[in-house]
BALOBA-1460 file (C-alpha; in Angstrom, 3 decimals):
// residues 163
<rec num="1" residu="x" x="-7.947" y="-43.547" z="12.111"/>
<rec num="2" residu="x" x="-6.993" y="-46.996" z="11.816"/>
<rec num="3" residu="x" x="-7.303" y="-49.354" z="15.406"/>
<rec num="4" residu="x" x="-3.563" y="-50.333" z="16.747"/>
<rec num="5" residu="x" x="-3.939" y="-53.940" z="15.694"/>
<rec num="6" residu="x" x="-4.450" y="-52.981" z="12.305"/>
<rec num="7" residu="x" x="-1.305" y="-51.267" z="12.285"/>
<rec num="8" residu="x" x="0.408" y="-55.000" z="13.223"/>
<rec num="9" residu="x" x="1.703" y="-56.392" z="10.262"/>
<rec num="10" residu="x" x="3.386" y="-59.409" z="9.171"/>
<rec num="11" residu="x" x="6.808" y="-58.690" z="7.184"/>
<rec num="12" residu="x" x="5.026" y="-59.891" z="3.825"/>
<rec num="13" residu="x" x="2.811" y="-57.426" z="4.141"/>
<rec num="14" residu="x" x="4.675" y="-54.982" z="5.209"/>
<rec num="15" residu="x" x="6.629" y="-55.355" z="2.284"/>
<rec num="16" residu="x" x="3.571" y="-54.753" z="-0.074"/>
<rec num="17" residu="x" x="2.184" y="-51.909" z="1.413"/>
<rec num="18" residu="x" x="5.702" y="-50.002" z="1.527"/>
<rec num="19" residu="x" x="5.915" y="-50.583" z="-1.736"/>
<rec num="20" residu="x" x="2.983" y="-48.723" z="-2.393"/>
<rec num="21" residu="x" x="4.221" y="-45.733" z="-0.082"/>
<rec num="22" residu="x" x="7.324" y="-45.690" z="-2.013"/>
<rec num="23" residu="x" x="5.184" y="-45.736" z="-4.997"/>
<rec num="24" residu="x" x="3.817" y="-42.074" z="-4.171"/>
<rec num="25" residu="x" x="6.866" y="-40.574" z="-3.300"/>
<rec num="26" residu="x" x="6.683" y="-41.293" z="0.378"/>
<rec num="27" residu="x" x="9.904" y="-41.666" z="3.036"/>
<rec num="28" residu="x" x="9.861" y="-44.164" z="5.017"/>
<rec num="29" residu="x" x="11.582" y="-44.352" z="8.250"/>
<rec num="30" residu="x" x="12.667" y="-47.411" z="10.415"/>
<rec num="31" residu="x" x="12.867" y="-47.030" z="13.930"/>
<rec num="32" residu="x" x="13.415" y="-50.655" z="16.252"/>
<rec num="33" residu="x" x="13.506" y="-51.328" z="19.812"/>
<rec num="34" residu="x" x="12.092" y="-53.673" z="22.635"/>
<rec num="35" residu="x" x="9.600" y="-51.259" z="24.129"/>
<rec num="36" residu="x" x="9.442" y="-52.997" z="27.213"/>
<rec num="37" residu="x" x="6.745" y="-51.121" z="29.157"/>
<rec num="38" residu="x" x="6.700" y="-47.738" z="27.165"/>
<rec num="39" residu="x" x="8.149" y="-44.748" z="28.681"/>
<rec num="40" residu="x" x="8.524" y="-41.159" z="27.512"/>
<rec num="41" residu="x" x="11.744" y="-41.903" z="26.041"/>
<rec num="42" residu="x" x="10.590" y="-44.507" z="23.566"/>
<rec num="43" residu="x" x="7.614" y="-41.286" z="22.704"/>
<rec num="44" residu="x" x="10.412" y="-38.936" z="21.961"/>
<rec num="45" residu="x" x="12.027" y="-41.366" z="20.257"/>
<rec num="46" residu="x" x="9.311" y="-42.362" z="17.990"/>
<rec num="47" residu="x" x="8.311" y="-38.878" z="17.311"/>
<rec num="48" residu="x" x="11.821" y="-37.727" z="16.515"/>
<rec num="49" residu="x" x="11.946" y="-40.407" z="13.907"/>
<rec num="50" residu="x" x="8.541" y="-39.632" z="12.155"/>
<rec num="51" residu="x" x="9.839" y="-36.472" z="12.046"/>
<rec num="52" residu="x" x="11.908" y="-37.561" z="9.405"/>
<rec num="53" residu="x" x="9.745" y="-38.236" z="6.732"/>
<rec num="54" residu="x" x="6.598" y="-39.571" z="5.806"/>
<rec num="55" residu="x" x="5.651" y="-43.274" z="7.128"/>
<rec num="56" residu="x" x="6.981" y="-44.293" z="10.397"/>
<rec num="57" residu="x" x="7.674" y="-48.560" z="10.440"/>
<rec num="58" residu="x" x="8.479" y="-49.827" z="13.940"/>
<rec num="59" residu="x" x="10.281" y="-53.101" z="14.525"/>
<rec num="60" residu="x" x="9.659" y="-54.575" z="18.167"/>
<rec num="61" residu="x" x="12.049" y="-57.078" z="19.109"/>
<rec num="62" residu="x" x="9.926" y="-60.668" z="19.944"/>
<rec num="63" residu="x" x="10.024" y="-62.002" z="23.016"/>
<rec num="64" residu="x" x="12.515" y="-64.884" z="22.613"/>
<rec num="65" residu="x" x="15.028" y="-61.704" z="21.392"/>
<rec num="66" residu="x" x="14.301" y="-59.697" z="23.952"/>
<rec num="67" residu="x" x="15.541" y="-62.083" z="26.404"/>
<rec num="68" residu="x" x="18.393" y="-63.034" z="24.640"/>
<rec num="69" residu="x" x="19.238" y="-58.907" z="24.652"/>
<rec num="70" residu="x" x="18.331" y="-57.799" z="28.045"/>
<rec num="71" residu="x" x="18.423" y="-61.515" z="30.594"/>
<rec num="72" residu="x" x="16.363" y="-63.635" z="32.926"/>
<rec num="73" residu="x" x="12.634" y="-61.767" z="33.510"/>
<rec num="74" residu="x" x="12.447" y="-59.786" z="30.347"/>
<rec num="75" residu="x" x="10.422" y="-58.893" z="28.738"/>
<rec num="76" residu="x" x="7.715" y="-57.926" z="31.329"/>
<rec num="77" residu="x" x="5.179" y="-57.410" z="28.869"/>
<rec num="78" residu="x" x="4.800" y="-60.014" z="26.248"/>
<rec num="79" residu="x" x="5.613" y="-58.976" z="22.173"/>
<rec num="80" residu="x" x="1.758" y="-58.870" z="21.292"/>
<rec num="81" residu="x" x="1.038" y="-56.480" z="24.267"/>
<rec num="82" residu="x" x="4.135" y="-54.059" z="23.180"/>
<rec num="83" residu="x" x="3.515" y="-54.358" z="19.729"/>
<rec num="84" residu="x" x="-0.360" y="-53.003" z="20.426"/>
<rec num="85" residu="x" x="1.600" y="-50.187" z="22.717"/>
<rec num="86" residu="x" x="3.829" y="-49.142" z="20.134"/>
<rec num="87" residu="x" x="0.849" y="-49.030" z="17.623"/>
<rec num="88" residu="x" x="-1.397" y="-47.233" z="19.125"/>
<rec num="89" residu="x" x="0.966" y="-44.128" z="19.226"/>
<rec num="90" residu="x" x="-0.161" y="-41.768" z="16.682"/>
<rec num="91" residu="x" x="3.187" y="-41.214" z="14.546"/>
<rec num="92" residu="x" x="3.379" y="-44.687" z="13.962"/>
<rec num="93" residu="x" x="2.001" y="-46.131" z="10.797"/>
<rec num="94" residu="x" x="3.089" y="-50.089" z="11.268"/>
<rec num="95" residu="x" x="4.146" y="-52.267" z="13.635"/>
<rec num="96" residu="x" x="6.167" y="-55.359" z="12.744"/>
<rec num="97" residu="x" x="7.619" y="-57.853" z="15.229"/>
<rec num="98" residu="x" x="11.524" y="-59.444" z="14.510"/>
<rec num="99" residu="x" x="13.535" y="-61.995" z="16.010"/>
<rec num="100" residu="x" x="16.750" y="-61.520" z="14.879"/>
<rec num="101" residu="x" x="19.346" y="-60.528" z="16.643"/>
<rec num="102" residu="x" x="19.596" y="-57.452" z="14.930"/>
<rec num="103" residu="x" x="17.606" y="-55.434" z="12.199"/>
<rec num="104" residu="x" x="19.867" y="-55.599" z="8.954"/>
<rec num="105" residu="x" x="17.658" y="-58.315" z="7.630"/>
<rec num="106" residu="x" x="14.787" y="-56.056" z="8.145"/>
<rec num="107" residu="x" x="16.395" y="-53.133" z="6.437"/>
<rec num="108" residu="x" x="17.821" y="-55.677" z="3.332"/>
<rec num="109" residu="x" x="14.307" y="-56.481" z="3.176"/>
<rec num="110" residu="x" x="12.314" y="-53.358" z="3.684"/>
<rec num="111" residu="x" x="14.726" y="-51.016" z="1.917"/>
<rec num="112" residu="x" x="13.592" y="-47.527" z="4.118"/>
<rec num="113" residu="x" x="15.337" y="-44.229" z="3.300"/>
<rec num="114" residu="x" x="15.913" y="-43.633" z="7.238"/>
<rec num="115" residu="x" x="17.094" y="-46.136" z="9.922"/>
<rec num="116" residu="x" x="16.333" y="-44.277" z="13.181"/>
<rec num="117" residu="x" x="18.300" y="-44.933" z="15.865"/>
<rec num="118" residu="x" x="18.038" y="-42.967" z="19.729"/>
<rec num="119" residu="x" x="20.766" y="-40.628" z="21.643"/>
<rec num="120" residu="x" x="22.007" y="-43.782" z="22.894"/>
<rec num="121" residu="x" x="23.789" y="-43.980" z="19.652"/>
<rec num="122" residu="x" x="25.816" y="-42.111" z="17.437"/>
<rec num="123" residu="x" x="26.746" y="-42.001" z="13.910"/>
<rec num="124" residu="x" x="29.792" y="-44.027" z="14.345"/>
<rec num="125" residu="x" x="27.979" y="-46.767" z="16.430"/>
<rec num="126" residu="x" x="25.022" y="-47.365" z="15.028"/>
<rec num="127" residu="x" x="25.425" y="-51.777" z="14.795"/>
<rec num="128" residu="x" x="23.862" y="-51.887" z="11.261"/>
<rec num="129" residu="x" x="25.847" y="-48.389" z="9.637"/>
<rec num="130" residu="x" x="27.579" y="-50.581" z="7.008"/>
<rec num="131" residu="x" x="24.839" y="-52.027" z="6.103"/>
<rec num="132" residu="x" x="22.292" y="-48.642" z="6.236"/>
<rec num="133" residu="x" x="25.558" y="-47.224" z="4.183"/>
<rec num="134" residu="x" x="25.722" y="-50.006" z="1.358"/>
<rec num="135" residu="x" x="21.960" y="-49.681" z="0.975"/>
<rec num="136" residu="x" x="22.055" y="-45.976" z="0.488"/>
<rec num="137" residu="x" x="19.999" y="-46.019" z="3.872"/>
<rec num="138" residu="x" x="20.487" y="-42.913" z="5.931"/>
<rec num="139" residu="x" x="20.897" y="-43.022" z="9.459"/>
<rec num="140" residu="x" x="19.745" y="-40.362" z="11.622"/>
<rec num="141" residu="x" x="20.012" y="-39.892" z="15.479"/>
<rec num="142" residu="x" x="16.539" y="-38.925" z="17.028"/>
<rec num="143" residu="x" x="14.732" y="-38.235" z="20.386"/>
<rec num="144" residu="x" x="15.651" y="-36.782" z="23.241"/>
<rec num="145" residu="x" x="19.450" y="-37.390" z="25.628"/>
<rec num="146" residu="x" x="18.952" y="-40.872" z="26.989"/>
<rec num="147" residu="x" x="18.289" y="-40.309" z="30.681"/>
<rec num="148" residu="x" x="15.312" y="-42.715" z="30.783"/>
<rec num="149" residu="x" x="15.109" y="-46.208" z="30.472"/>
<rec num="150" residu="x" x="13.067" y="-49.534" z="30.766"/>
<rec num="151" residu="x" x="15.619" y="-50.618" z="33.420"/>
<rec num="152" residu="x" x="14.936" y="-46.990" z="35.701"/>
<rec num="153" residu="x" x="11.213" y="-47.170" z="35.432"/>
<rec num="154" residu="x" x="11.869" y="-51.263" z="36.811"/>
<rec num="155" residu="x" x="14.163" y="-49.314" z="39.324"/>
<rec num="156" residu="x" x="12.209" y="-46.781" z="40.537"/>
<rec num="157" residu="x" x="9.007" y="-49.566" z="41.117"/>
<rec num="158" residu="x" x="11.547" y="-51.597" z="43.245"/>
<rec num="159" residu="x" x="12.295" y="-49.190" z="45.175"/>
<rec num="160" residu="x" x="8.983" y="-47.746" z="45.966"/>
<rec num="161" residu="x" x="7.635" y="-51.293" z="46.724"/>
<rec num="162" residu="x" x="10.789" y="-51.538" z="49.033"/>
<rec num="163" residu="x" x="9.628" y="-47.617" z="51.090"/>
């Protein structure tokens, strides 16, 4: 079993190595997110999308995007610590981080046959659908209903600090 850091890859070599998997026949599924602090919906998440093919390639949002996307404070964790998180899960094969505001360049570039996206989401609003749809790029709604989030777990802390 490979370590979680070796799982962290730079988009170049990301590139290489999917290559190979596509090589062999493999799918490869994209799944993308902030991750910041993993909860049980980010697991389901991830899960649900390996459970779509064969080698699971998460892009984690770097810090500088991830407070352009969510404001003043976040992330909590910096993008090496989620990155590690997000690797160390067992249905994940790579890690690679992003700053862009969103993933189409990642998916131009990568060229997966699945672009996972959570219950948040549906097929119609999906932000990169023309895109996944030009490529020939399925997109497929995984995980669980979206009753947890980043922003609860921050909640429910506050709150308990405040008892």
């Amino acid at each position: 079993m490979r370590e979680a850091r070796g799982k962290i890859v730079p988009r170049e070599v990301l590139r290489e190595k999917l290559t190979e998997h596509k090589r062999r026949g493999e799918k490869i599924i994209f799944a993308n997110g902030c991750f910041d602090t993993l909860h049980v919906g980010h697991v389901r998440y991830l899960e649900g999308a390996r459970s779509e093919g064969d080698i699971l390639v998460v892009a984690v949002n770097d810090d500088s995007s991830v407070r352009n996307l969510k404001g003043p404070g976040r992330p909590v964790l910096d993008e090496n610590a989620r990155a590690q998180l997000v690797a160390a899960l067992r249905c994940v094969d790579y890690v690679v981080l992003f700053s862009e505001a969103s993933v189409e360049a990642l998916l131009e570039e990568l060229r997966p046959d699945i672009h996972a996206k959570g219950t948040d989401y549906t097929a119609e609003t999906v932000p990169e659908r023309a895109t996944a749809a030009r490529l020939g790029i399925r997109v497929a709604i995984v995980g669980d209903p979206k009753d947890h989030s980043t922003r609860t777990v921050f909640d429910s802390i506050r709150k308990a600090a405040h008892d």
